[in-house]
C-alpha positions, -999 to 999 in steps of 0.1 A, spaced: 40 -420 701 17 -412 667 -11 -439 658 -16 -472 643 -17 -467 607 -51 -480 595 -58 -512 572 -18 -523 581 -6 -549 604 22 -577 603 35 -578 568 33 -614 572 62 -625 548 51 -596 520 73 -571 506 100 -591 521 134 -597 507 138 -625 490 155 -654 509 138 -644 538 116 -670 555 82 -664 564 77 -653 599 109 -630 597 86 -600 605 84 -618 638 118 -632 642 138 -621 671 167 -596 655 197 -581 665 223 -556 655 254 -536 666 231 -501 673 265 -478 673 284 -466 649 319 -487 637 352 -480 650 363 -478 688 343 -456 718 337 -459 754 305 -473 751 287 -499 720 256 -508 720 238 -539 704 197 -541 704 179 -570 707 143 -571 692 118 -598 693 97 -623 713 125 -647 724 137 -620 749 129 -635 777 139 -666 767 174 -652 761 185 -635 793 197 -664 814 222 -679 790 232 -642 777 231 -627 816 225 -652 841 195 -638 853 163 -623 842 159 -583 845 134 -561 857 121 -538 830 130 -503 824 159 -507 852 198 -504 846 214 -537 855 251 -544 861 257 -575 845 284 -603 828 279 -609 791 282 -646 792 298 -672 765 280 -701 760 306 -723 787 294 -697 808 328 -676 809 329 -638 809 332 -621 778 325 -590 788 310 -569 816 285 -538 809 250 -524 820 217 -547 803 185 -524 800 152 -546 792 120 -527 777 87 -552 780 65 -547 746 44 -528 739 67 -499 761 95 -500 736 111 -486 703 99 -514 680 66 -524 706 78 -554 710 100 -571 739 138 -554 733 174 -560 749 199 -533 749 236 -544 762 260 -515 765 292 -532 763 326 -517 758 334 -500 724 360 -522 712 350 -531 672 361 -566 680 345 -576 710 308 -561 698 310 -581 674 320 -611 696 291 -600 717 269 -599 683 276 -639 671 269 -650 707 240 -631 708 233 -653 673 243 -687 680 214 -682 707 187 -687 675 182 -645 669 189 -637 636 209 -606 623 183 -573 615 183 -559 581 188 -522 575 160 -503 591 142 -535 603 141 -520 644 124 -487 628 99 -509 603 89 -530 637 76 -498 651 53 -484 624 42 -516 618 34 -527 658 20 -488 651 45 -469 676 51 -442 650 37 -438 613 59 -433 581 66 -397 582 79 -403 618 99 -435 607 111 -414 582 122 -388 605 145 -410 624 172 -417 598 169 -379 588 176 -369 624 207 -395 626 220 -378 590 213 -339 596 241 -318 594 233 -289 604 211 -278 638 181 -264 619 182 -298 600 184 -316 636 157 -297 649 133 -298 619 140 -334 618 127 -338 653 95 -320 648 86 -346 621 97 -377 653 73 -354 673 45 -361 650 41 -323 639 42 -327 599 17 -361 602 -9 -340 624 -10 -315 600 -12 -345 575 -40 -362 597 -61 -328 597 -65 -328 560 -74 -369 563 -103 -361 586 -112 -331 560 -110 -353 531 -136 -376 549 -161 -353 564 -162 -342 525 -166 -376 514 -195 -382 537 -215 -359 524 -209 -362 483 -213 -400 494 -246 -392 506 -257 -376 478 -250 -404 457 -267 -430 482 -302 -410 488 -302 -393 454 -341 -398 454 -343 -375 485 -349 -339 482 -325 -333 507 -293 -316 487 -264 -330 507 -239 -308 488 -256 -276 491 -262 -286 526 -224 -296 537 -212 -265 523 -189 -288 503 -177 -254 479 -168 -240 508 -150 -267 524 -129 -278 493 -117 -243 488 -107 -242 522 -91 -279 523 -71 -267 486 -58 -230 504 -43 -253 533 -27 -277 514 -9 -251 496 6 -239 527 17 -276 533 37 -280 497 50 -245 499 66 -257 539 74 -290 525 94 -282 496 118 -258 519 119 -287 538 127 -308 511 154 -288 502 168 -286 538 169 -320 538 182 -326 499 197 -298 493 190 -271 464 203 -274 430 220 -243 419 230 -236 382 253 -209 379 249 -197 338 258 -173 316 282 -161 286 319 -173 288 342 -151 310 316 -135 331 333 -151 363 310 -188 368 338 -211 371 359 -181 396 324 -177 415 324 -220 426 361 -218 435 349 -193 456 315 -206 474 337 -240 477 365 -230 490 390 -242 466 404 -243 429 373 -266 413 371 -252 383 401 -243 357 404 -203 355 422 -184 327 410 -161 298 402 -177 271 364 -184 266 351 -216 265 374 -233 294 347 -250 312 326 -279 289 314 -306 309 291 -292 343 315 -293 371 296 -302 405 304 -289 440 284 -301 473 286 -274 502 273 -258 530 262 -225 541 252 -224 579 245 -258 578 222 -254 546 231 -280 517 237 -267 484 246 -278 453 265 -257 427 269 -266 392 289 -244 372 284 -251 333 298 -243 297 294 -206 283 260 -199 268 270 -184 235 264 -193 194 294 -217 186 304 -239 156 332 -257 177 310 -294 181 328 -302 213 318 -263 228 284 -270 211 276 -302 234 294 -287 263 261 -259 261 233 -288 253 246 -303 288 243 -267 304 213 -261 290 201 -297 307 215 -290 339 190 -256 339 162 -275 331 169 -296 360 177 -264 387 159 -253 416 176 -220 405 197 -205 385 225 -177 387 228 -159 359 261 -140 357 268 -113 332 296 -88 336 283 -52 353 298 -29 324 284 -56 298 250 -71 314 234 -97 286 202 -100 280 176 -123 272 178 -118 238 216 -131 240 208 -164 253 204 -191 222 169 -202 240 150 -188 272 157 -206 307 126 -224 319 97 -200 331 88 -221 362 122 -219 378 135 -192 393 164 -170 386 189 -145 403 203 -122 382 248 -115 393 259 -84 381 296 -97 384 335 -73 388 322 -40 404 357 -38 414 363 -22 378 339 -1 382 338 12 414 306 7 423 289 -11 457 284 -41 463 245 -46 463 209 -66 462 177 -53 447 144 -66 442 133 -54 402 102 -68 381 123 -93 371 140 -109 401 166 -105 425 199 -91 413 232 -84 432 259 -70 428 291 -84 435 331 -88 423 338 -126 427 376 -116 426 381 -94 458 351 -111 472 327 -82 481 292 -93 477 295 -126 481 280 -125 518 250 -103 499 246 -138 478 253 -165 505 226 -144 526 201 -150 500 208 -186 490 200 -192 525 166 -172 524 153 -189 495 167 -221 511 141 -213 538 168 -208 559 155 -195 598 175 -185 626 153 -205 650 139 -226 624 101 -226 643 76 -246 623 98 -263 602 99 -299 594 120 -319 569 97 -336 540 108 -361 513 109 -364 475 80 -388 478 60 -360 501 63 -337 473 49 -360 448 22 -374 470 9 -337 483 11 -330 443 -15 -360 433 -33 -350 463 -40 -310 443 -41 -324 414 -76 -346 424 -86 -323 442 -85 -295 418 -108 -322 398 -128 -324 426 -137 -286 422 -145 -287 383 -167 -319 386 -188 -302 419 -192 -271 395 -207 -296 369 -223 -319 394 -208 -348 384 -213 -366 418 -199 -400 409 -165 -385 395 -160 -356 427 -165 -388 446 -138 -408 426 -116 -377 426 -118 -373 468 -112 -412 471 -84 -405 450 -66 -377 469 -72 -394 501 -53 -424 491 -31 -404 479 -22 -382 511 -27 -412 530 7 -424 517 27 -402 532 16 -411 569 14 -447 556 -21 -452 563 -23 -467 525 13 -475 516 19 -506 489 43 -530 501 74 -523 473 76 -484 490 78 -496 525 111 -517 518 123 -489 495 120 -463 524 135 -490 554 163 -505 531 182 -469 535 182 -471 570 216 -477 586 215 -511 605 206 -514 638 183 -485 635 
């Protein structure tokens, strides 16, 4: 399941937290692997090399791998604590690749825990969050993006998350990863070259077609940031800024997307002043609406900050709403500054219902724009529809994986050197396209964790759950 991430083996005692003795990468571990409160079934997983060592005192007998046993979970005078089926997995044909106990007790909070200090008064020491997962990227069972994967699969709420988040398990996002690796280092082989046998007349660049071949390598990573920030924000959420004038309908529109009385409502302008947040869902798609102060010219000081925090809230969007009433659309001459060109906006043409007219969405030169009457309602399927499209949002949800904050930022670096590339192979500046391609390897390389510094890894583990 995936590859051994190159250049990384047992951490050794680096990166780890501090208190932690040496060999704890190597300890045996253990941890309650089901969630807390009472069940038919709990589960505790054992990791580690003193497995074997472990299953007479625990069990009374050693197991065959990979077969269900029947057994008693024994105290240490030998007495029955409990009674439940033991599963043993022989390394390297396990989770973590290493040697690993399951016991499937009964799901009674107090005895797993029972179970659990028995299980350490036998010399195993209890896991940290995300340690089983960490154990199998670095025994190389699965890379990063896959480790990843697994706490985004255990906190998806919604089926497209579920299954996007197990075609990143399945390795899909890290071939597609891998693919541009091997690119980046046929390409390096050649400017390399170039640089090593200058003398020769020979012209490695000309002859590898490297033009070509970075063009090609920069279209295809564009395809992989524009599928990795919908999956970014299927896995995060989008951040939604509803704006406009006061009493054009923003704080009636989050009541209504949420469900229930958020915001205050009446008629005077200028209710709302601090940004009032609201996390929800639409078919499973996360969404965050923040409905802010009335854009207008004002001289009141508490109304006047009350706009300077809208107007940070837009700067931080992934989109904005921009309502305006239908029989009084502003424009954006009315705003006291422009919103941000690089973020995108949807224009509500809000209360049809006094005018008469349909509810609506159009395409026009500059955006989408829909209209709708937040009070009776009509519309507002028109608008959760397209949230959901620019979400990403797909029935079957083929092809999509769930990416990361830190994917973003490392497929960024990755353009960004490799846009260098391109203007130092037009100049023919050998030694700095080289640099620049060492550079975006390294950096694409991190998401796969083929070159990961230590401080990320126990970032990225410590917001595991335990016993995962």
């Amino acid at each position: 399941m995936g590859h051994h991430p190159s250049g990384r083996g047992s951490r050794s005692g680096q990166g780890l937290s501090q208190g932690e003795p040496p060999n704890a990468a190597t300890d045996t571990i253990a941890a309650i692997a089901t969630p807390p409160g009472q069940g038919g079934v709990g589960v505790i997983r054992i990791s580690g090399p003193d497995i074997p060592r472990l299953m007479l005192p625990l069990l009374g007998q050693s197991l065959t791998p990979r077969f269900a046993h029947y057994r008693p979970f024994l105290t240490a005078d030998g007495s029955r604590l409990d009674q439940g089926i033991a599963l043993y997995f022989r390394a390297p044909h396990s989770y973590t690749g290493e040697d690993v106990l399951e016991l499937h007790a009964h799901g009674n909070t107090v005895l797993l825990d029972m179970l659990l200090r028995r299980i350490l008064e036998c010399g195993v020491r209890l896991a940290r969050p995300g340690e089983f997962t960490e154990r199998a990227f670095l025994n190389g069972r699965m890379d990063l993006a896959q480790a990843e994967a697994v706490a985004d699969l255990i906190n998806s709420s919604s089926e497209q998350a579920v299954r996007s988040a197990g075609r990143s398990l399945q390795g899909d996002f890290s071939r597609q990863i891998d693919t541009l690796l091997q690119q980046l280092t046929h390409l390096r082989l050649y400017v390399e070259s170039s640089i090593d046998f200058v003398d020769e007349e020979i012209d490695f660049l000309e002859q590898g077609g490297i033009a070509r071949q970075l063009t090609a390598l920069i279209h295809t990573l564009t395809s992989i940031r524009h599928a990795a920030r919908q999956g970014c924000l299927l896995r995060e959420g989008m951040s939604v800024v509803i704006a406009g004038c006061p009493n054009v309908g923003k704080s009636s529109l989050i009541n209504r997307l949420s469900g229930r009385e958020t915001a205050i409502v009446t008629d005077t302008a200028g209710t709302t002043r601090d940004p009032l947040r609201e996390y929800i869902q639409i078919d499973g798609m996360p969404l965050h609406i923040i409905d802010t102060a009335g854009i207008r010219h004002s001289h009141d000081r508490v109304e006047q900050e009350g706009i300077r925090r809208a107007w940070t809230e837009i700067g931080q969007a992934d989109r904005i709403l921009w309502m305006m009433d239908i029989d009084n659309p502003a424009s954006a001459d009315d705003l006291t500054e422009p919103f941000p060109p690089h973020i995108p906006v949807t224009r509500l043409l809000n209360k049809i219902d006094r005018t008469g007219q349909p509810s609506a969405l159009r395409t026009t030169e500059g955006g989408v724009e829909i209209a709708l009457s937040v009070k009776t309602g009509e519309g507002l399927d028109l608008l959760r529809t397209h949230l959901k499209q620019v979400m990403g949002y797909q029935a079957d949800a083929q092809g999509v994986y769930l990416a990361r904050t830190r994917h973003l930022d490392a497929l960024e670096r990755t353009a960004h050197h490799l846009t260098a590339a391109q203007s130092h192979l037009t100049t023919r500046t050998t030694e700095l396209l080289a640099e620049e391609l060492r550079l975006a390897q390294n950096a694409l390389a991190e998401i796969t964790g083929s070159f990961t510094p230590e401080d990320l890894l126990d970032q990225i583990f410590s917001q595991f759950c335990i016993g995962k």
